[in-house]
N, C-alpha and C positions, 0 to 999 in steps of 0.2 A: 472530391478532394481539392478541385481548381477553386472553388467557392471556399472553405475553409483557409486556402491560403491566401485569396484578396482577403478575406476579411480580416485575418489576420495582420496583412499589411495596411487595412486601413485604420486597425485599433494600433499600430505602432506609429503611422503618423500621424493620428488623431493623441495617444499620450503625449509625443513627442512635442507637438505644437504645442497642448496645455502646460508642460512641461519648459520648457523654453521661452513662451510668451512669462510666463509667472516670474523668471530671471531675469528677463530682461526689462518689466515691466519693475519690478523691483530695484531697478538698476537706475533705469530713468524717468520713471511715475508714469500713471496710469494713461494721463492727458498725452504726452509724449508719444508713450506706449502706441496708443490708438493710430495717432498723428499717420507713425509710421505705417504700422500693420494696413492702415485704410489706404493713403498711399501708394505704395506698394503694390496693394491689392488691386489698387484700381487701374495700374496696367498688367495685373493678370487679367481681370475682368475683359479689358480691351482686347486681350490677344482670344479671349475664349467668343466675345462679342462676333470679332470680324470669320475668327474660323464655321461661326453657328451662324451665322444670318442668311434667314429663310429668304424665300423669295422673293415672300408677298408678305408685310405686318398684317396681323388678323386682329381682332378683339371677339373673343368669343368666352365660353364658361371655362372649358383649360385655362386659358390667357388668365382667368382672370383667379382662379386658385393659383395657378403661378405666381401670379403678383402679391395674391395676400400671403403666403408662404412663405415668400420673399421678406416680405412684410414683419412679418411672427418670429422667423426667424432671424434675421436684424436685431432684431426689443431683444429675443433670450441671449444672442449673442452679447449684446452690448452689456444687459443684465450679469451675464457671465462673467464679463471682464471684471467689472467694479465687485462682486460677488470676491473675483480672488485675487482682486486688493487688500482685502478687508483679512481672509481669513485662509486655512490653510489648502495646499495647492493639493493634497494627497486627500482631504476631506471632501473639498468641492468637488473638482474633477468628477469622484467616485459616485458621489450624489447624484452630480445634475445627467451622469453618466446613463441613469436611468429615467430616462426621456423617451425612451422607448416602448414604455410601459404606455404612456399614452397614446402613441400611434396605434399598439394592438389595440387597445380598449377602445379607441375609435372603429377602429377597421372590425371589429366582432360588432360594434352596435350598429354604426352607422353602412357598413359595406356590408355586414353578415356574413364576414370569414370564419371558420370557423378554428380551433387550436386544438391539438392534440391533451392526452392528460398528461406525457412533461414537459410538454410546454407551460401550461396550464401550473403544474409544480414549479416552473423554472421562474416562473415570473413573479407567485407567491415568495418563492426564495432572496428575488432581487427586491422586493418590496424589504421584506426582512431586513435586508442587509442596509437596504437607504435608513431604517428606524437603527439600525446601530450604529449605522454610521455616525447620525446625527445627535448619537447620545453624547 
């Protein structure tokens, strides 16, 4: 039940942000938008930097899917933003919401996880629902 209710609290402040960035970015445009958010962010970043710093910097294969991860995720991020400039915040959100679908479909081919059958149903179903979304 402890896991159902993070996650629950992570899909309220993951709406909440899409939600809020889309008004406010409306409010003062996209460029603006960013300005701040990245900003901002980058003395979050700071406080999370100095509370985590290892011992010793390494470079090793971890390190280095960290980095490209980092990476991939940055491009869809930013992708996102100008995404729900353009169009609406109840459509986007819900779409790009299923992102998830690719990490399983990774994790079954490339790790050899395997997925129950409703799981297996659940994921068919969120498929589904990105194709109505989009209609």
């Amino acid at each position: 039940m402890k896991l159902v209710a993070l996650c629950i609290a992570v899909i309220i402040f993951w709406g909440l942000w899409a939600f809020l960035f889309k008004i406010g970015a409306d409010e003062v445009g996209i460029k603006r938008a960013l300005f701040y958010t990245y900003l901002f962010g980058m003395f979050i970043s700071l406080a999370i930097v100095a509370y985590s710093l290892p011992d010793k910097l390494e470079i090793n294969k971890g390190v280095f899917f960290v980095l490209l991860a980092t990476i991939v995720g940055f491009a869809g991020t930013l992708l996102w933003y100008f995404i729900l400039q353009k169009y609406k915040a109840s459509i986007v959100t819900s779409f790009t919401a299923l992102y998830p679908i690719v990490t399983v479909l990774l994790s079954i081919l490339i790790l050899k996880e395997k997925i129950s059958l409703p799981n297996a149903i659940g994921i068919l179903l969120a498929i589904a629902s990105g194709i109505l979304l989009s209609i």
